[in-house]
PDB file of N, CA, C and O in Angstrom:
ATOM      1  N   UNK A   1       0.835  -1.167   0.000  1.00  0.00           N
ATOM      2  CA  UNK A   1       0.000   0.000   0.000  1.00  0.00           C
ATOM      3  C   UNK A   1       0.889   1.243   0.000  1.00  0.00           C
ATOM      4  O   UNK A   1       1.807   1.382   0.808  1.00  0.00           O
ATOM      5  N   UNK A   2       0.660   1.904  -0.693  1.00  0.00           N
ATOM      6  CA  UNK A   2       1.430   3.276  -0.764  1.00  0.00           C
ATOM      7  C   UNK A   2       1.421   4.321   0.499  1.00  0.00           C
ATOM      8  O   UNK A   2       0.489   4.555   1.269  1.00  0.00           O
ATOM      9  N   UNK A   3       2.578   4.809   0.481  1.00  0.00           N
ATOM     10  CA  UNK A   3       2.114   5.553   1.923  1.00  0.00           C
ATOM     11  C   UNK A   3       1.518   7.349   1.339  1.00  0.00           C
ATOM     12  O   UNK A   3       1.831   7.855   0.261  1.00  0.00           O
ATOM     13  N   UNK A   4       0.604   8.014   2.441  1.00  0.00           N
ATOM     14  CA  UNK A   4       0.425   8.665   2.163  1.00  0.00           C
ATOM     15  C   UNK A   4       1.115  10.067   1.908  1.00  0.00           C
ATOM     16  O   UNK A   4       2.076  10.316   2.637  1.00  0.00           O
ATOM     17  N   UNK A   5       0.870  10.702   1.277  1.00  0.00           N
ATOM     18  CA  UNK A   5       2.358  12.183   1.377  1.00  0.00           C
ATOM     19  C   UNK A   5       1.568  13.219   2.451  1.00  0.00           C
ATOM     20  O   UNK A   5       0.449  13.685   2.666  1.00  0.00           O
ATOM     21  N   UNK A   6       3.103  13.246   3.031  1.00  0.00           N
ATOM     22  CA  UNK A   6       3.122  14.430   4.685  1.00  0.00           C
ATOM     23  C   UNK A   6       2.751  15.683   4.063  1.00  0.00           C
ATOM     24  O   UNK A   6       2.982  16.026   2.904  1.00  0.00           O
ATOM     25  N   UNK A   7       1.997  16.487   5.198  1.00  0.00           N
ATOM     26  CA  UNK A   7       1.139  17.717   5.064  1.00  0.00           C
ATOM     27  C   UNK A   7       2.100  17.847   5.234  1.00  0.00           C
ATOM     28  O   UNK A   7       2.988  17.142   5.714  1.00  0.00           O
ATOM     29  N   UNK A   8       1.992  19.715   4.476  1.00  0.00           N
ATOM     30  CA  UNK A   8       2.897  20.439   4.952  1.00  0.00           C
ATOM     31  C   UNK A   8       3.540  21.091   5.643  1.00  0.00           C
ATOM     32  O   UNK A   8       4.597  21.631   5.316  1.00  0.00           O
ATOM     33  N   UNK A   9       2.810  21.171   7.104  1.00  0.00           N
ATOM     34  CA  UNK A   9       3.211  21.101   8.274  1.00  0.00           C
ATOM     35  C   UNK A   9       4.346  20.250   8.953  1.00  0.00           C
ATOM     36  O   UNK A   9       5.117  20.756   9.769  1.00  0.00           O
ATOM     37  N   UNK A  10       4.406  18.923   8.570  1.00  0.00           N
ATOM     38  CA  UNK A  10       4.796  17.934   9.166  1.00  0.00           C
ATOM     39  C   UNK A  10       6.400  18.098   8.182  1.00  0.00           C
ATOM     40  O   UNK A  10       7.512  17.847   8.647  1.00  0.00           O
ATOM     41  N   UNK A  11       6.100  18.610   6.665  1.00  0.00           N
ATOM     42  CA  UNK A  11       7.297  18.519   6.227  1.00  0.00           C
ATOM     43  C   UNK A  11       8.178  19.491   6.457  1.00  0.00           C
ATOM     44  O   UNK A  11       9.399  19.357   6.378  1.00  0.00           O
ATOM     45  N   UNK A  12       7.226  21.109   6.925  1.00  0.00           N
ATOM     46  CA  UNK A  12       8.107  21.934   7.241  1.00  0.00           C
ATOM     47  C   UNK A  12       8.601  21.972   8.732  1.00  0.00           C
ATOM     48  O   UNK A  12       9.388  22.867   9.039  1.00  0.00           O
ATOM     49  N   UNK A  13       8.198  21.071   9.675  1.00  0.00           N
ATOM     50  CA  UNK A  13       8.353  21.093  10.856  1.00  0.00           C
ATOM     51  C   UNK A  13       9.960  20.052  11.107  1.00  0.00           C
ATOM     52  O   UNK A  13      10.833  20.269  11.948  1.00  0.00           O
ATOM     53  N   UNK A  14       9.918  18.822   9.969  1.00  0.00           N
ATOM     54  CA  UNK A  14      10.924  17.996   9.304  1.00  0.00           C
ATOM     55  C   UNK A  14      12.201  18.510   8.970  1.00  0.00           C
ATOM     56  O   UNK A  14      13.307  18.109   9.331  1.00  0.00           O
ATOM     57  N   UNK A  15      11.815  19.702   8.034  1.00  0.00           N
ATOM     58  CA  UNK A  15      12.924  20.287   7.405  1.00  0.00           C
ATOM     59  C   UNK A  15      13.464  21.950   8.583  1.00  0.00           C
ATOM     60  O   UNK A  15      14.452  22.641   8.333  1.00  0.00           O
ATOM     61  N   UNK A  16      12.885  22.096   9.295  1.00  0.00           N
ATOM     62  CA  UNK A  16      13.104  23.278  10.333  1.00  0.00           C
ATOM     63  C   UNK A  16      13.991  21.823  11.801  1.00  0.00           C
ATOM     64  O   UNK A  16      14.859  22.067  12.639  1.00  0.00           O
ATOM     65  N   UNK A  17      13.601  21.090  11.649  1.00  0.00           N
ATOM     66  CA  UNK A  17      14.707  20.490  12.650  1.00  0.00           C
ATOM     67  C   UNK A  17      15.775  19.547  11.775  1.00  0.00           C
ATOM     68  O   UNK A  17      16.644  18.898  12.358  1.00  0.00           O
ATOM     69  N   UNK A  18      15.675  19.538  10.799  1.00  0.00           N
ATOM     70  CA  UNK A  18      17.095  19.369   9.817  1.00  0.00           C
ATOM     71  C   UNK A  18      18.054  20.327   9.780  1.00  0.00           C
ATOM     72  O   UNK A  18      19.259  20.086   9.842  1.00  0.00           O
ATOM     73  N   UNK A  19      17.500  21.554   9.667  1.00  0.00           N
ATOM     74  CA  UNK A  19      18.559  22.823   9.454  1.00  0.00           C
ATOM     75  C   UNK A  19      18.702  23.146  11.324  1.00  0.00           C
ATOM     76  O   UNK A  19      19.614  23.838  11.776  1.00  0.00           O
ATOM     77  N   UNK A  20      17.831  22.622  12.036  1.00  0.00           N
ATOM     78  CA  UNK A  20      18.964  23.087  13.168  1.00  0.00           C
ATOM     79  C   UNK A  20      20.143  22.277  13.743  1.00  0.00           C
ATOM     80  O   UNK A  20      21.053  22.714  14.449  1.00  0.00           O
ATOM     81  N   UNK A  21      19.973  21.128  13.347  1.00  0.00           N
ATOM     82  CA  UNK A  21      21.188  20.448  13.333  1.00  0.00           C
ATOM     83  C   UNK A  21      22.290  19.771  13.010  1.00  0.00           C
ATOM     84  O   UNK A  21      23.147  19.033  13.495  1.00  0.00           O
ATOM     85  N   UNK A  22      21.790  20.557  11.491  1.00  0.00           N
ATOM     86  CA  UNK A  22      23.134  20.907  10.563  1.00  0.00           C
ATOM     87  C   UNK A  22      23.375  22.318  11.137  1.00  0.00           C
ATOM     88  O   UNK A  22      24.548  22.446  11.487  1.00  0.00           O
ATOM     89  N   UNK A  23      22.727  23.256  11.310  1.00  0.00           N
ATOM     90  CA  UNK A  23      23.086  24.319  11.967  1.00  0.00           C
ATOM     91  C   UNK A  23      24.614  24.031  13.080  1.00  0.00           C
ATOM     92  O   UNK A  23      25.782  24.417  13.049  1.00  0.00           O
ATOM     93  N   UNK A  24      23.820  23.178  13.960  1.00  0.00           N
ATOM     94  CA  UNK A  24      24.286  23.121  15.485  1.00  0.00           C
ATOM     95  C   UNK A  24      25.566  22.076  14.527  1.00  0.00           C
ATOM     96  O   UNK A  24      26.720  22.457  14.330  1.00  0.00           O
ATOM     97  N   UNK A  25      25.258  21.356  14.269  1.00  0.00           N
ATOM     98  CA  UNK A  25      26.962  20.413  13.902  1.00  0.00           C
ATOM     99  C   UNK A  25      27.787  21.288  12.889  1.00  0.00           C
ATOM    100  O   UNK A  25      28.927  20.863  13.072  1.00  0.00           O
ATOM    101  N   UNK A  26      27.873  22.321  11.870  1.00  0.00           N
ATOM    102  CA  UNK A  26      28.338  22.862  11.168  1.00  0.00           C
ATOM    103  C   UNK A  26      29.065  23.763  12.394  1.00  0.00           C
ATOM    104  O   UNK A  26      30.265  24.007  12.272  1.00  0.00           O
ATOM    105  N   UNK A  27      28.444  24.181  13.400  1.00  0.00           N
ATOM    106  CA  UNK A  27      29.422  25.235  14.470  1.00  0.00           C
ATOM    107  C   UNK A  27      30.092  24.411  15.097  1.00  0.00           C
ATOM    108  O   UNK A  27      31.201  24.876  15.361  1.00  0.00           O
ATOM    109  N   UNK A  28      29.949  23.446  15.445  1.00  0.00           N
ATOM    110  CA  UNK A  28      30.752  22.392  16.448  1.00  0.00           C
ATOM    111  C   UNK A  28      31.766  22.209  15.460  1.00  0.00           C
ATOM    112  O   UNK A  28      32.896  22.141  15.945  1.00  0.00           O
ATOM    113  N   UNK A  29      31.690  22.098  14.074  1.00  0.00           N
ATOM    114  CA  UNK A  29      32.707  21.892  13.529  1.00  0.00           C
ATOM    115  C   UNK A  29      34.117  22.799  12.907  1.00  0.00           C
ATOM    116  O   UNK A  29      35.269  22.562  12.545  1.00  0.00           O
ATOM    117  N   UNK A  30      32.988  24.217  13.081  1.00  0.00           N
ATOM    118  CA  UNK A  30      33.916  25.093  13.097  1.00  0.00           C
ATOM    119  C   UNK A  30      34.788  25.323  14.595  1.00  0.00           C
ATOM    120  O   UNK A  30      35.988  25.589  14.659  1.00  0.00           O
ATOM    121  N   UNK A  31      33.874  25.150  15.740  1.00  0.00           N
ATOM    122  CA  UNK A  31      34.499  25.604  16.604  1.00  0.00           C
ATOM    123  C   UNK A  31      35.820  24.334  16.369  1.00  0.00           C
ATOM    124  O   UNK A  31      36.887  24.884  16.095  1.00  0.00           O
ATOM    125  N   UNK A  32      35.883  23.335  16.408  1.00  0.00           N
ATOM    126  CA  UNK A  32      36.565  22.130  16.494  1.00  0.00           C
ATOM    127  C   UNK A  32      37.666  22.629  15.661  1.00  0.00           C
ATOM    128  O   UNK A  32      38.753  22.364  16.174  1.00  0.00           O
ATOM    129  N   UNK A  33      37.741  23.186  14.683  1.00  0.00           N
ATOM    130  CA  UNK A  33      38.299  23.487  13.828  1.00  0.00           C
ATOM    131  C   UNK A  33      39.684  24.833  13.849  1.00  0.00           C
ATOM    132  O   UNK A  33      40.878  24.775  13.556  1.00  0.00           O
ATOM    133  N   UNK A  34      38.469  26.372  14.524  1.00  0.00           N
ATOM    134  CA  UNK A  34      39.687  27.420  14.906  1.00  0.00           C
ATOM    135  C   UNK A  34      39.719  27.442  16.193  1.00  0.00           C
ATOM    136  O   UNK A  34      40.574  28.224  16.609  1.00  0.00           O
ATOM    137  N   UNK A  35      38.997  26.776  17.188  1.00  0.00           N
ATOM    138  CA  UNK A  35      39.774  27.635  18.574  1.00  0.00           C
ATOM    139  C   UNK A  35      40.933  26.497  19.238  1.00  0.00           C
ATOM    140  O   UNK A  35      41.629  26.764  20.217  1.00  0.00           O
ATOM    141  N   UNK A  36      40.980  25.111  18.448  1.00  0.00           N
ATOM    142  CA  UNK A  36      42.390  24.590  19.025  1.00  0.00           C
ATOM    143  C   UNK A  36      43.212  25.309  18.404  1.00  0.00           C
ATOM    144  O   UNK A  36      44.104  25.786  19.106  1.00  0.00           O
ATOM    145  N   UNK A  37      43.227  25.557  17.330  1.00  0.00           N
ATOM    146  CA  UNK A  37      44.162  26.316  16.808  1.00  0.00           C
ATOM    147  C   UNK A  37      44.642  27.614  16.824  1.00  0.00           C
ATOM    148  O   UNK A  37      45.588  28.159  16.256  1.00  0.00           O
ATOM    149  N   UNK A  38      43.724  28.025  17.657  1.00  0.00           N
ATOM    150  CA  UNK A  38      44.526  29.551  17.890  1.00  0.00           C
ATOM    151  C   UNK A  38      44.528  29.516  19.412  1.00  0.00           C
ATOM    152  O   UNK A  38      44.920  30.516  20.014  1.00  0.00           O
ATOM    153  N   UNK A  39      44.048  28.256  20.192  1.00  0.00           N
ATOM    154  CA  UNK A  39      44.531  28.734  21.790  1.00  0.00           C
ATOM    155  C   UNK A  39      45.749  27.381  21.574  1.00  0.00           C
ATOM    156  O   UNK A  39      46.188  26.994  22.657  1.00  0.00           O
ATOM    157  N   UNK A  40      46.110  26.919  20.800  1.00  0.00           N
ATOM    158  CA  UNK A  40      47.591  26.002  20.665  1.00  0.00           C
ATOM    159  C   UNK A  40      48.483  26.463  21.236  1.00  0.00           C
ATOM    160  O   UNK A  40      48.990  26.091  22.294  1.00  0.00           O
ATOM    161  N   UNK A  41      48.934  27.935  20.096  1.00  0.00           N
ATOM    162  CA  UNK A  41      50.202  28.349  20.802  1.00  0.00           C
ATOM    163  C   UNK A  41      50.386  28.556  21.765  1.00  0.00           C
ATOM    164  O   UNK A  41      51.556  28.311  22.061  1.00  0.00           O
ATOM    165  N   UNK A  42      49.598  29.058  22.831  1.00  0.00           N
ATOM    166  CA  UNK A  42      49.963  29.237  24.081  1.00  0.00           C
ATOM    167  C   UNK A  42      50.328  27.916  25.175  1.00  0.00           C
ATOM    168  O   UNK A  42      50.663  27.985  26.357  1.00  0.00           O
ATOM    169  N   UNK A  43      50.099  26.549  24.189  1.00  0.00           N
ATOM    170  CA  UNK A  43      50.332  25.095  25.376  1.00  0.00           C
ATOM    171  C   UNK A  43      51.884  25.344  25.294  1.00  0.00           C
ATOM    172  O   UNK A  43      52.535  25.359  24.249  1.00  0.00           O
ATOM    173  N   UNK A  44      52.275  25.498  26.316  1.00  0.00           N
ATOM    174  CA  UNK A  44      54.247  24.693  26.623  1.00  0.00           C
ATOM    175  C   UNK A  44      54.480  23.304  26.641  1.00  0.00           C
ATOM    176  O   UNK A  44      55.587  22.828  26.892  1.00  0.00           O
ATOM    177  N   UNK A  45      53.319  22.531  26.343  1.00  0.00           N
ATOM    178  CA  UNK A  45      53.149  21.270  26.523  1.00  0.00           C
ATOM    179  C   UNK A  45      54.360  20.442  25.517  1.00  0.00           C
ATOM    180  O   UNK A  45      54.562  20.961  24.420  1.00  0.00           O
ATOM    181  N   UNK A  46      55.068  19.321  25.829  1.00  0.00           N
ATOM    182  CA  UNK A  46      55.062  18.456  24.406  1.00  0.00           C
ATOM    183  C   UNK A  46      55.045  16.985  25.107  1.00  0.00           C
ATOM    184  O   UNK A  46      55.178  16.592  26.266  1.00  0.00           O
ATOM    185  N   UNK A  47      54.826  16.383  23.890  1.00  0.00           N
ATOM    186  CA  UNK A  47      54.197  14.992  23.995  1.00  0.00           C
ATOM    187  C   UNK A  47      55.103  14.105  23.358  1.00  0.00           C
ATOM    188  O   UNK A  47      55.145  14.399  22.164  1.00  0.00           O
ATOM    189  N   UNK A  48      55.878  13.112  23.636  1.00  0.00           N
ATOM    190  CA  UNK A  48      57.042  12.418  22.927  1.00  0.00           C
ATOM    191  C   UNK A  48      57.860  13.010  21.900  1.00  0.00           C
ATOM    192  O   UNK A  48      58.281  12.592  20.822  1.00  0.00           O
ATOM    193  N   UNK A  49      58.017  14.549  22.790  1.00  0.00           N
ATOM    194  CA  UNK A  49      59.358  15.535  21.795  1.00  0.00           C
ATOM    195  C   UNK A  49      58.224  16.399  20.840  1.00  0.00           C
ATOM    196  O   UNK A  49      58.887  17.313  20.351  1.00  0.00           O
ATOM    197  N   UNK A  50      56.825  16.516  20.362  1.00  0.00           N
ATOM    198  CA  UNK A  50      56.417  17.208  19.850  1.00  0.00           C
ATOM    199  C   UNK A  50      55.191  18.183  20.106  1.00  0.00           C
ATOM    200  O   UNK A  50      54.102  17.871  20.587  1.00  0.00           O
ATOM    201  N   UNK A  51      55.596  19.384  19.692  1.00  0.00           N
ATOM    202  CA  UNK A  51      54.380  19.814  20.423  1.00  0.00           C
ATOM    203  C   UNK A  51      52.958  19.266  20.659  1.00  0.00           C
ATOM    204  O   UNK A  51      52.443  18.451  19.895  1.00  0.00           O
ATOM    205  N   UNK A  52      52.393  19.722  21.681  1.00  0.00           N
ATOM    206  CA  UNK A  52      50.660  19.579  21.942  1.00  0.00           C
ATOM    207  C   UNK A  52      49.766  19.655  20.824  1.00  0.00           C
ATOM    208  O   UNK A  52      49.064  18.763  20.349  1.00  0.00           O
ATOM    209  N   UNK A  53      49.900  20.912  20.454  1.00  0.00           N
ATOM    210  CA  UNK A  53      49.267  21.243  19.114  1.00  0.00           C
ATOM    211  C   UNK A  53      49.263  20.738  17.888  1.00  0.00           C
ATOM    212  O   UNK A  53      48.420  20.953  17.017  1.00  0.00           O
ATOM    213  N   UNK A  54      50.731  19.691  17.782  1.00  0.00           N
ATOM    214  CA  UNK A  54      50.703  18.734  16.594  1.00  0.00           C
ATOM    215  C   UNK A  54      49.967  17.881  16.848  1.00  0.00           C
ATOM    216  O   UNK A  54      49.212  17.539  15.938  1.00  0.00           O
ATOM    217  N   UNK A  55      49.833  16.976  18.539  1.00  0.00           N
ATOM    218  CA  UNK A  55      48.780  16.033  18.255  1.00  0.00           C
ATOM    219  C   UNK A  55      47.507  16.475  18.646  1.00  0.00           C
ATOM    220  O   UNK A  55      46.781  15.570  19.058  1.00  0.00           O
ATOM    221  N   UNK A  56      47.116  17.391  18.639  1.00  0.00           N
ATOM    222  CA  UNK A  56      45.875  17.836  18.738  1.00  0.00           C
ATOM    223  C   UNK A  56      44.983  18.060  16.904  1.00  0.00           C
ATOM    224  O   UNK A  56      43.867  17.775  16.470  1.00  0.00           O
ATOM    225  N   UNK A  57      46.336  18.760  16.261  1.00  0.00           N
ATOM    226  CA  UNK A  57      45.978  18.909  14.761  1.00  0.00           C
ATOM    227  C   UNK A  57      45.971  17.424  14.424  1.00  0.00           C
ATOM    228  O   UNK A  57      44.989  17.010  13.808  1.00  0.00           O
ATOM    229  N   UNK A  58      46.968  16.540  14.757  1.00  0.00           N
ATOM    230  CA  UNK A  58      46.959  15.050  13.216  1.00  0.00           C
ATOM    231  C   UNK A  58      46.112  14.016  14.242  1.00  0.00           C
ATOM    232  O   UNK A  58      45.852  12.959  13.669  1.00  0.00           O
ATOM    233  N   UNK A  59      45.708  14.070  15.391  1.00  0.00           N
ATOM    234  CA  UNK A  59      44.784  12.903  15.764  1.00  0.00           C
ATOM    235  C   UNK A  59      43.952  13.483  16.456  1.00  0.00           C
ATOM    236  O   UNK A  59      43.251  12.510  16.735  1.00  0.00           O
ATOM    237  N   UNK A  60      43.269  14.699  17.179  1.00  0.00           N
ATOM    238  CA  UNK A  60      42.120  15.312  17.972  1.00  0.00           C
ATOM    239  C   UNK A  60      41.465  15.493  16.751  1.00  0.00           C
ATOM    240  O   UNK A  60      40.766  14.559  16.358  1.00  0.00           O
ATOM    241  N   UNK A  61      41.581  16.884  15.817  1.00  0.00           N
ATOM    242  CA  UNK A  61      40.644  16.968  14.964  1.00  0.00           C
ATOM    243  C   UNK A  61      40.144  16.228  13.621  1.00  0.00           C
ATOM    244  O   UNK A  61      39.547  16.890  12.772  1.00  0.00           O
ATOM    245  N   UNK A  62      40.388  14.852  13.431  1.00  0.00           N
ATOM    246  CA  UNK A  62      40.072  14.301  12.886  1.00  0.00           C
ATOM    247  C   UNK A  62      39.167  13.353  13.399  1.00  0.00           C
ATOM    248  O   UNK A  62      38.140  13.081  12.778  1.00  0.00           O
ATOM    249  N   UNK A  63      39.446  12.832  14.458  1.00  0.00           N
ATOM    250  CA  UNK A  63      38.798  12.202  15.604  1.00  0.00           C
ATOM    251  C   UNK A  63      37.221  12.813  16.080  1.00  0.00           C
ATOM    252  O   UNK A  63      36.204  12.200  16.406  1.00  0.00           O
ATOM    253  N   UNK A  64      37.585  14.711  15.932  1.00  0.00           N
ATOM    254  CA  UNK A  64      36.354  14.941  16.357  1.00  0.00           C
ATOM    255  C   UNK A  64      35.591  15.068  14.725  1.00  0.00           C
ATOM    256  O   UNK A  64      34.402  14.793  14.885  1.00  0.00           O
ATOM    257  N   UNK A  65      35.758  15.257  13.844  1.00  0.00           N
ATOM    258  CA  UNK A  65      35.671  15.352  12.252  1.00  0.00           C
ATOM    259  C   UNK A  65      34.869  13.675  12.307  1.00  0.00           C
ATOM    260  O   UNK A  65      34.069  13.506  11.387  1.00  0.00           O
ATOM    261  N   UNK A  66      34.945  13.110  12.772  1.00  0.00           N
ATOM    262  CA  UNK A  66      34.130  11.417  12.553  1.00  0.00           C
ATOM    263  C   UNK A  66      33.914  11.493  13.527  1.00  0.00           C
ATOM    264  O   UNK A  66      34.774  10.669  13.837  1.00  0.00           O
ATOM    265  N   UNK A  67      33.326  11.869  14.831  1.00  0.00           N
ATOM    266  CA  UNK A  67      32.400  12.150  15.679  1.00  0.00           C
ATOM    267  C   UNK A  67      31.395  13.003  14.883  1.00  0.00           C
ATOM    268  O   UNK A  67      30.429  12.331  14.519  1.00  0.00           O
ATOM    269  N   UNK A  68      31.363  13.947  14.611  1.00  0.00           N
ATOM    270  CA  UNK A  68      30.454  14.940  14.088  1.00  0.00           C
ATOM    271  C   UNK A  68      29.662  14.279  12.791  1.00  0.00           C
ATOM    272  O   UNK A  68      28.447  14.357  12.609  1.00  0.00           O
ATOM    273  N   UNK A  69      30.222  13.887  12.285  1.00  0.00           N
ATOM    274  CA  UNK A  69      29.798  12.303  10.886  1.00  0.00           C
ATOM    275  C   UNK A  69      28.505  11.558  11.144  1.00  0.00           C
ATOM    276  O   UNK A  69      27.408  11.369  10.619  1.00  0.00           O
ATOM    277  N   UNK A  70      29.311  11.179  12.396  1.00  0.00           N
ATOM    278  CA  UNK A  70      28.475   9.231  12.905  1.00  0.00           C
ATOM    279  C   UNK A  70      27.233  10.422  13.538  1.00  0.00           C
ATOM    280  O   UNK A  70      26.077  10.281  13.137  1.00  0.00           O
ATOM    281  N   UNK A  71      27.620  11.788  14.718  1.00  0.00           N
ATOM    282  CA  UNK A  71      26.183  12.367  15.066  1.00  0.00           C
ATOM    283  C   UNK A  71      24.953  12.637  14.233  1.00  0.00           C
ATOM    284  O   UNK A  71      23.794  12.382  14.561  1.00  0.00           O
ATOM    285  N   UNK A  72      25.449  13.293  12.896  1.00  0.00           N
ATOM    286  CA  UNK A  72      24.947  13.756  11.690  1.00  0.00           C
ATOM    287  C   UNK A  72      24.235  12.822  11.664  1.00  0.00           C
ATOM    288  O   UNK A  72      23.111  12.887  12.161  1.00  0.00           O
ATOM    289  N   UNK A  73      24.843  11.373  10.902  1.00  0.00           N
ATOM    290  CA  UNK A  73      24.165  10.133  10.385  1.00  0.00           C
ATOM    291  C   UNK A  73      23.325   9.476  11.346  1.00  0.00           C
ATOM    292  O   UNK A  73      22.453   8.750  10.869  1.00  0.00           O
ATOM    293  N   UNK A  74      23.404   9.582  12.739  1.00  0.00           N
ATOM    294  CA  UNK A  74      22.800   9.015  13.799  1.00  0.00           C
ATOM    295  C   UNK A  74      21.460   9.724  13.477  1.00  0.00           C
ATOM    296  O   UNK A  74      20.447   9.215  12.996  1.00  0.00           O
ATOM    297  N   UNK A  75      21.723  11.305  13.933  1.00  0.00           N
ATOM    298  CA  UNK A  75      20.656  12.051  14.032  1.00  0.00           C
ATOM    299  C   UNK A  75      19.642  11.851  12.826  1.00  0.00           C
ATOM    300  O   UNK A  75      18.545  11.365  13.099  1.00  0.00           O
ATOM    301  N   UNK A  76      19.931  12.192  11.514  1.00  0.00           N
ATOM    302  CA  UNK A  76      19.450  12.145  10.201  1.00  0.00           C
ATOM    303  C   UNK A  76      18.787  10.512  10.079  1.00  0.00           C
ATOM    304  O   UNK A  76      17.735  10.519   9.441  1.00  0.00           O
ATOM    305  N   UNK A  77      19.140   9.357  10.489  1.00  0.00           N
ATOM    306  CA  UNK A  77      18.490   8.273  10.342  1.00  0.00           C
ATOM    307  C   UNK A  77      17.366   8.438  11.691  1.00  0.00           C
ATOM    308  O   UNK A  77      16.202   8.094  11.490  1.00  0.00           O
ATOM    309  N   UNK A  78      17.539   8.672  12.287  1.00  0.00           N
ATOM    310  CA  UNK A  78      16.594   8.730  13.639  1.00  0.00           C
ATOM    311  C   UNK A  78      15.637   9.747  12.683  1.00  0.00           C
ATOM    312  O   UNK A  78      14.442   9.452  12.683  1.00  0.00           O
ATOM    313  N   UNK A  79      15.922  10.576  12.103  1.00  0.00           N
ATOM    314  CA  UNK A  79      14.252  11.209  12.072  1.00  0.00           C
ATOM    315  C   UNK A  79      13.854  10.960  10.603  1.00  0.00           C
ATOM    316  O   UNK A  79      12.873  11.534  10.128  1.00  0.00           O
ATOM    317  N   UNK A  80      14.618  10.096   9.871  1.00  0.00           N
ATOM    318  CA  UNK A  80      13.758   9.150   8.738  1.00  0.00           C
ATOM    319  C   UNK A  80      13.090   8.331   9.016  1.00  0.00           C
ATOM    320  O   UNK A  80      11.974   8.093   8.554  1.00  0.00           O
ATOM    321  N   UNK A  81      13.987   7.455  10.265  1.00  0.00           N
ATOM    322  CA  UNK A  81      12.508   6.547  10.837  1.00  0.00           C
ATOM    323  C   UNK A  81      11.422   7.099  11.275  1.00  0.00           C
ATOM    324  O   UNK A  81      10.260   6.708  11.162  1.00  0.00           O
ATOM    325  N   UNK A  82      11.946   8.254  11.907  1.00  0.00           N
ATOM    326  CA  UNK A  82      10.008   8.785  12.388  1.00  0.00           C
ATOM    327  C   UNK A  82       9.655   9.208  11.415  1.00  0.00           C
ATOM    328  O   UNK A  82       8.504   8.803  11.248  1.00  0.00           O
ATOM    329  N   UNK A  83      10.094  10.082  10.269  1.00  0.00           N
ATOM    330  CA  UNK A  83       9.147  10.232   9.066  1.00  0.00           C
ATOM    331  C   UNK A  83       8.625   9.409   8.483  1.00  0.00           C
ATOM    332  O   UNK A  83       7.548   9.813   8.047  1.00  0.00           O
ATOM    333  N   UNK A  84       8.902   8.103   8.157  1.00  0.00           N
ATOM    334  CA  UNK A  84       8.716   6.671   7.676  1.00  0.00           C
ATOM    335  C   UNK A  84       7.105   6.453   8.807  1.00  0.00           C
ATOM    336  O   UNK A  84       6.229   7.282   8.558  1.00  0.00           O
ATOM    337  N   UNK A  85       6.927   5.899   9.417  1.00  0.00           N
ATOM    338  CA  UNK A  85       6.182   5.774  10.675  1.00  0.00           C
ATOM    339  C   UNK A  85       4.900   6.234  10.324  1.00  0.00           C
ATOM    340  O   UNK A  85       4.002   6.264  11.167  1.00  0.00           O
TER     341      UNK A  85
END
């Protein structure tokens, strides 16, 4: 049986909590992105001879870069199933 097509309420209510959390993950990703990098220089830190800030750049922000992914895809399948429904 075919399903029926969502009022437009339901689709704009759909697409208004899509854009807020691409909203909300697009800033997480910026923040993720410039404020290690500009509060870096100030670590005196180093970590097996190299600075903090190198492993924060080649394994933190990539790390959080596929966190922000799997949330996206988590989130985005969670509200296909309820649109599905």
């Amino acid at each position: 049986m075919p399903q029926e097509l969502p009022n437009d309420s339901r689709h704009a209510s759909a697409w208004r909590r899509n854009l807020r959390w691409t909203l909300l993950l697009l800033c997480l990703w910026a923040a993720l992105t410039f404020l290690p990098a500009w509060f870096a220089r100030d670590l005196p830190y180093t970590v097996m001879g190299w600075p903090l800030s190198f492993w924060m750049a080649a394994y933190g922000a990539p790390l959080a870069y596929l966190l922000v992914v799997i949330a996206y895809a988590r989130v985005m399948n969670r509200g296909d199933d309820a649109w599905d429904e």
